[in-house]
N, CA, C and O of each residue as an XYZ file, in Angstrom:
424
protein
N     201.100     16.594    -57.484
C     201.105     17.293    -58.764
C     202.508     17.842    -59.005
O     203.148     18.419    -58.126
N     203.054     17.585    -60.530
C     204.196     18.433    -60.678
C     204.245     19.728    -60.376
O     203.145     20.232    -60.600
N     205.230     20.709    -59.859
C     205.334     21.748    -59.284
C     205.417     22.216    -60.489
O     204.829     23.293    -60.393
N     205.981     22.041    -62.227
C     206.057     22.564    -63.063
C     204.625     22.515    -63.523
O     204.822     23.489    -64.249
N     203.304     22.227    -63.749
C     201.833     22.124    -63.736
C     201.570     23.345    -62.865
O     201.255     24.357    -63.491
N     201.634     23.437    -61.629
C     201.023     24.039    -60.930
C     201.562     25.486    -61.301
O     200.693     26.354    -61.378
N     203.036     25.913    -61.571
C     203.572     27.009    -62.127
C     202.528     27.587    -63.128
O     201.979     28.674    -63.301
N     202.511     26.417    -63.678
C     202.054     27.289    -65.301
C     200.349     27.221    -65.443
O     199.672     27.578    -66.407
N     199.916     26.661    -64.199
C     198.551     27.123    -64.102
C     198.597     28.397    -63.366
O     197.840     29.318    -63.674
N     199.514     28.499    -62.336
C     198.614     29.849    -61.668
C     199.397     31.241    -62.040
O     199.310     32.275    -61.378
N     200.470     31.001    -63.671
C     200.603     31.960    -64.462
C     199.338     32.135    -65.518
O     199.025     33.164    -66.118
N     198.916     31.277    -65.555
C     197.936     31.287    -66.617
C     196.437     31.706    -66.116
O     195.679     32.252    -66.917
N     196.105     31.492    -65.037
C     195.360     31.885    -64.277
C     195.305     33.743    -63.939
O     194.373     34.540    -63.838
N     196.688     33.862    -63.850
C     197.111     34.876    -63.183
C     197.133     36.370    -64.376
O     196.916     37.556    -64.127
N     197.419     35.818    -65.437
C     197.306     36.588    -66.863
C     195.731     36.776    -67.340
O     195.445     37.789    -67.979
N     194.565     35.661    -66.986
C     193.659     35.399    -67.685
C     192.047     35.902    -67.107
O     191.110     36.391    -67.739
N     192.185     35.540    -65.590
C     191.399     35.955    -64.376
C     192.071     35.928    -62.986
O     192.183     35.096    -62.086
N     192.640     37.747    -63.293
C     193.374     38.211    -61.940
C     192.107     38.174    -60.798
O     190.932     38.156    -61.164
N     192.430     38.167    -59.649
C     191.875     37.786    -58.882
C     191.493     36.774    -58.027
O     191.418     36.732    -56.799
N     191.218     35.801    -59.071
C     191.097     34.448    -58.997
C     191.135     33.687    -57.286
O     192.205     33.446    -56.726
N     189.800     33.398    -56.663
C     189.993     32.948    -55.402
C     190.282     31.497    -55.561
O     190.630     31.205    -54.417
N     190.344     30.578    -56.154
C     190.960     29.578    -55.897
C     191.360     28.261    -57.684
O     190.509     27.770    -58.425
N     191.960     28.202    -57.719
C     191.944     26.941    -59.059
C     192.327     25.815    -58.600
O     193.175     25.582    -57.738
N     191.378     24.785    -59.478
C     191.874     23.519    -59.317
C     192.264     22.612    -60.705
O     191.746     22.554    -61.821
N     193.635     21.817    -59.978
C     193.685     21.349    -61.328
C     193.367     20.129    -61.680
O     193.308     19.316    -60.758
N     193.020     19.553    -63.327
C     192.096     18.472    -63.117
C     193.104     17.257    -63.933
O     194.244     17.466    -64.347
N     192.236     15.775    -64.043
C     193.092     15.051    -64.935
C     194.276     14.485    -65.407
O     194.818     14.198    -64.340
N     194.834     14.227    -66.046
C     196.095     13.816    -65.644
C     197.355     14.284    -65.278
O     198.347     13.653    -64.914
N     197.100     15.977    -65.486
C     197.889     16.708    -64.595
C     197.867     17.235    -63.324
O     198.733     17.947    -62.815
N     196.697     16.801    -62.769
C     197.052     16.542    -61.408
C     197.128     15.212    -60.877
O     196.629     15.053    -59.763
N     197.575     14.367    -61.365
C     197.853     12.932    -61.004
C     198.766     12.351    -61.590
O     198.826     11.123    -61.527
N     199.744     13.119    -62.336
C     200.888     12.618    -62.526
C     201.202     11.828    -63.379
O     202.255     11.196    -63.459
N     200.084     11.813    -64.241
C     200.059     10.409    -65.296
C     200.240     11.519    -66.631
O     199.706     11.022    -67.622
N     200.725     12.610    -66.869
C     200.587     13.684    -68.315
C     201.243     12.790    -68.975
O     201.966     11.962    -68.421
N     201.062     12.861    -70.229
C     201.982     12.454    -71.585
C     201.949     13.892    -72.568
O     201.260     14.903    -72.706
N     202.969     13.363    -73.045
C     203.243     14.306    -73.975
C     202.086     15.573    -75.026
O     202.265     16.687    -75.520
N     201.044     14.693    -74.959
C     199.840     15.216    -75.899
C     198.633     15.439    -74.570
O     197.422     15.450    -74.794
N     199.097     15.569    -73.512
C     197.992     15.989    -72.272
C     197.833     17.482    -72.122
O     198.761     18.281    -72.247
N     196.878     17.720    -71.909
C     196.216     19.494    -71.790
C     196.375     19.451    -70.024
O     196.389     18.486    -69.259
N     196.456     20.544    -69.830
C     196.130     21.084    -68.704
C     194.411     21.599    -68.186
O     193.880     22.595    -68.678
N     193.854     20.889    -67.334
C     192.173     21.099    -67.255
C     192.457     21.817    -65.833
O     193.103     21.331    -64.905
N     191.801     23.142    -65.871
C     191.158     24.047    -64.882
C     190.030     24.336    -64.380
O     189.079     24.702    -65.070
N     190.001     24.235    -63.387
C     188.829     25.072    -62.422
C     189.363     26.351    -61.736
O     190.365     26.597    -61.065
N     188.467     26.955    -62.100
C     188.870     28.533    -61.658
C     187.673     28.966    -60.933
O     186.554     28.769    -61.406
N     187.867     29.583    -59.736
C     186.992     30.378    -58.774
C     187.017     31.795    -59.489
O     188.214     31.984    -59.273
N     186.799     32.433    -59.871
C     186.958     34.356    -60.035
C     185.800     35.233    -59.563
O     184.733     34.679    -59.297
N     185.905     36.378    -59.454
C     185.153     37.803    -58.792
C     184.266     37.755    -60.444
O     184.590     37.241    -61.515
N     183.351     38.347    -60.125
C     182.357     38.549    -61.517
C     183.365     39.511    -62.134
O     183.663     38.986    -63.207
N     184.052     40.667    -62.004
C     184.532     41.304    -62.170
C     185.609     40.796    -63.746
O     185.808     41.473    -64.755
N     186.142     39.341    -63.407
C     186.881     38.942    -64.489
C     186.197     38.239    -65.610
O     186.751     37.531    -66.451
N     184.339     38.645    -65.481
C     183.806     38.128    -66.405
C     183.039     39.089    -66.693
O     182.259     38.994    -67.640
N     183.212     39.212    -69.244
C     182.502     40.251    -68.931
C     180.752     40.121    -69.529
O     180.343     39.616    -70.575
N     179.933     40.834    -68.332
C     178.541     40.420    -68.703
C     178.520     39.140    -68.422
O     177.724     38.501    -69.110
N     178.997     38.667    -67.808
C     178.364     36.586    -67.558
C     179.170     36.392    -66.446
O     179.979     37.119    -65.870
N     178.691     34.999    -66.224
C     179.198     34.720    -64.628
C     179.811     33.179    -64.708
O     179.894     32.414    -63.746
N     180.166     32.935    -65.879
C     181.095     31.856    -66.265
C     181.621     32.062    -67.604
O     181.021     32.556    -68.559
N     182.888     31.597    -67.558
C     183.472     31.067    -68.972
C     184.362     29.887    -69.551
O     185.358     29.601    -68.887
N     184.108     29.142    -70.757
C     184.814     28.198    -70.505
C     186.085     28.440    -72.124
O     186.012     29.284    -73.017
N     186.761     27.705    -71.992
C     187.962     27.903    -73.089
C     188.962     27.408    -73.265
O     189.684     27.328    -72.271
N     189.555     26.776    -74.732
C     190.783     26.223    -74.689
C     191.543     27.415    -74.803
O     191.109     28.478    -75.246
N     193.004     27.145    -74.275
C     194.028     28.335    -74.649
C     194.963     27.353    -74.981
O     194.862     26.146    -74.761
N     196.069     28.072    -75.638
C     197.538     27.648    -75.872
C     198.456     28.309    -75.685
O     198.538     29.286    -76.430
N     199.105     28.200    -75.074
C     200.402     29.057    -74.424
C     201.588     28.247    -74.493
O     201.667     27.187    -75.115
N     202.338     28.688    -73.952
C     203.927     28.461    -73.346
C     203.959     27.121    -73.762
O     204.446     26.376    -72.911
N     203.430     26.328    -75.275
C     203.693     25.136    -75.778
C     202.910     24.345    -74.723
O     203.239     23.193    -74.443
N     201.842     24.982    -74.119
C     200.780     23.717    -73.402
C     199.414     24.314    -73.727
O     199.290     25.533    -73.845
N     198.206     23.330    -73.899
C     197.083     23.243    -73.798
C     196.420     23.142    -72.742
O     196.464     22.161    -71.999
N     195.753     24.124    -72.570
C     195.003     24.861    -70.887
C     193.529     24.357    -71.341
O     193.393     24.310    -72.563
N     192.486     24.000    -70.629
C     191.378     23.714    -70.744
C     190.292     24.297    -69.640
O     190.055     23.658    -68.615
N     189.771     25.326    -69.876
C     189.520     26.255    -68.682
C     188.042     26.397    -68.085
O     187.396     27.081    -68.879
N     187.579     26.171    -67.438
C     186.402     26.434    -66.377
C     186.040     27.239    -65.978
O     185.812     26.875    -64.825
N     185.760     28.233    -66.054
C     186.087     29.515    -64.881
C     184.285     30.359    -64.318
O     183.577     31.117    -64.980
N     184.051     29.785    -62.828
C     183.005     30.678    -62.850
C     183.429     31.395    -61.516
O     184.420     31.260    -60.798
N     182.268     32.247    -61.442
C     181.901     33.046    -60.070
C     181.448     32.217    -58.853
O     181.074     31.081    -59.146
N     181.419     32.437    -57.986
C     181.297     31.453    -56.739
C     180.019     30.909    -56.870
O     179.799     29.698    -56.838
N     179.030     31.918    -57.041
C     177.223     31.224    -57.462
C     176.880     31.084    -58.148
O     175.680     30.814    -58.090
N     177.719     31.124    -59.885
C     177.386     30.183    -60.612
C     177.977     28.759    -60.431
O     177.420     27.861    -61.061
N     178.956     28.467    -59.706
C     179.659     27.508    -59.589
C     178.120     26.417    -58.605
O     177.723     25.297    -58.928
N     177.625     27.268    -57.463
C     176.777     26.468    -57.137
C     175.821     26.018    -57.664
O     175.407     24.903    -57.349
N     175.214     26.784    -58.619
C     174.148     26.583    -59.474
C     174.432     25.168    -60.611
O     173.718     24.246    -61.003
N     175.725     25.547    -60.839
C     176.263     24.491    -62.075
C     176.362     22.697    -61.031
O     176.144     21.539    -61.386
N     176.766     23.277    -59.772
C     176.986     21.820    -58.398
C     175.690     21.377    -58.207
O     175.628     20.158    -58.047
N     174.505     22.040    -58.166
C     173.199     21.571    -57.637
C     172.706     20.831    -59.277
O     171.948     19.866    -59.180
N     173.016     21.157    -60.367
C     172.553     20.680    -61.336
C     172.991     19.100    -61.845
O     172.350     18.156    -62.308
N     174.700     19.372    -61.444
C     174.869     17.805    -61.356
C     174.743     16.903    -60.310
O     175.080     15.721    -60.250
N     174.284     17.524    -59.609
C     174.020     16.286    -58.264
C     172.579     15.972    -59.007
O     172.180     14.827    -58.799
N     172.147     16.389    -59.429
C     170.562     16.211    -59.861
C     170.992     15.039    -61.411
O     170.286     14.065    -61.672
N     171.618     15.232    -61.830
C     172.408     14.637    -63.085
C     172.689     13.608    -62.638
O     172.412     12.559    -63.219
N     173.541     13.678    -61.062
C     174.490     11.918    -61.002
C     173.175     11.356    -60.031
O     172.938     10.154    -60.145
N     172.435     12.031    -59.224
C     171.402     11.072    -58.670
C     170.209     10.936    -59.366
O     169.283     10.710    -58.586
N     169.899     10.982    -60.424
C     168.317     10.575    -60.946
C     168.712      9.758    -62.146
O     169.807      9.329    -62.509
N     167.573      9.672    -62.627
C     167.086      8.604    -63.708
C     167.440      8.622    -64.936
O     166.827      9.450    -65.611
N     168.191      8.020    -65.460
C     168.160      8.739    -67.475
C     167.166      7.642    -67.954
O     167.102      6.414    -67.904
N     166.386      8.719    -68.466
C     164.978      7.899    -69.310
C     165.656      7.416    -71.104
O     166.553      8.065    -71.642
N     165.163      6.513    -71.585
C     165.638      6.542    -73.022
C     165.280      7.174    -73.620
O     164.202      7.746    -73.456
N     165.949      7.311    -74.446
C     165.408      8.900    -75.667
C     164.164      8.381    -76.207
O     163.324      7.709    -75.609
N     164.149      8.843    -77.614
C     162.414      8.603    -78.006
C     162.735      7.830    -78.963
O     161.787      7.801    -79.748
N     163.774      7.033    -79.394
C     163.440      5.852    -80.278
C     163.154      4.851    -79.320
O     162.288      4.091    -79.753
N     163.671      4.464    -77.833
C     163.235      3.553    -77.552
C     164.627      2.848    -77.001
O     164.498      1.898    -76.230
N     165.839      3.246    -77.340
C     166.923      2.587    -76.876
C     167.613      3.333    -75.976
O     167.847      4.535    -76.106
N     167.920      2.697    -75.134
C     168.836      3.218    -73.135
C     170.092      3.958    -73.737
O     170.601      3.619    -74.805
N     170.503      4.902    -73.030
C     171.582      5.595    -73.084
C     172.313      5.383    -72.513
O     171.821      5.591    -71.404
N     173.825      4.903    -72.274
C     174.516      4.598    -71.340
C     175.171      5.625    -70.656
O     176.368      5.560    -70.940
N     174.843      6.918    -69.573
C     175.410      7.777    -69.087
C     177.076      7.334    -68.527
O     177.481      6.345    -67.917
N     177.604      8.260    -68.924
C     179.055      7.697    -67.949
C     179.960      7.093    -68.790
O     181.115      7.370    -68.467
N     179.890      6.526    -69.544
C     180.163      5.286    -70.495
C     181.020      5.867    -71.681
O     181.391      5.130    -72.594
């Protein structure tokens, strides 16, 4: 990952949810492929403390001439949100009710 990415996430992090036990960064800024019109996508660990009344939040920001795309939960909503998509990527998608397949993923 560019070291200039990682700067300006864990300023942005650092302004937004102090505390913050861990961020990750997602997409093509952490793989080196950004273009010019690429956002910055976050995962953020935080203390409930940086949330108020809820135990996640999600949000675009704009700053310092970049687009932040933000994630941010508490450690057990984070599991709650992990057990839901494992249930998502291992089971069945039924077709809706007209009758035609949905292509998940796609």
């Amino acid at each position: 990952m560019d070291t200039a990415v990682a700067n300006l996430s864990t300023a942005f992090v650092d302004r937004h949810l102090p505390g913050a036990s861990a961020i990750f960064v997602g997409g093509s800024a952490s793989t080196g492929r950004r273009t010019a019109t690429s956002d910055i996508d976050l995962l953020v660990f935080a203390p409930a403390e940086a949330f108020a009344n809820a135990s996640s939040r999600a949000w675009i920001a704009r700053e310092q001439g970049e687009r932040f795309e933000v994630f941010a939960y508490t450690a057990e909503a984070f599991r709650v949100v992990r057990a839901r998509l494992r249930l998502a990527a291992s089971g069945a998608a039924l077709p809706p009710r007209g009758g035609h397949p949905t292509a998940l993923g796609s």
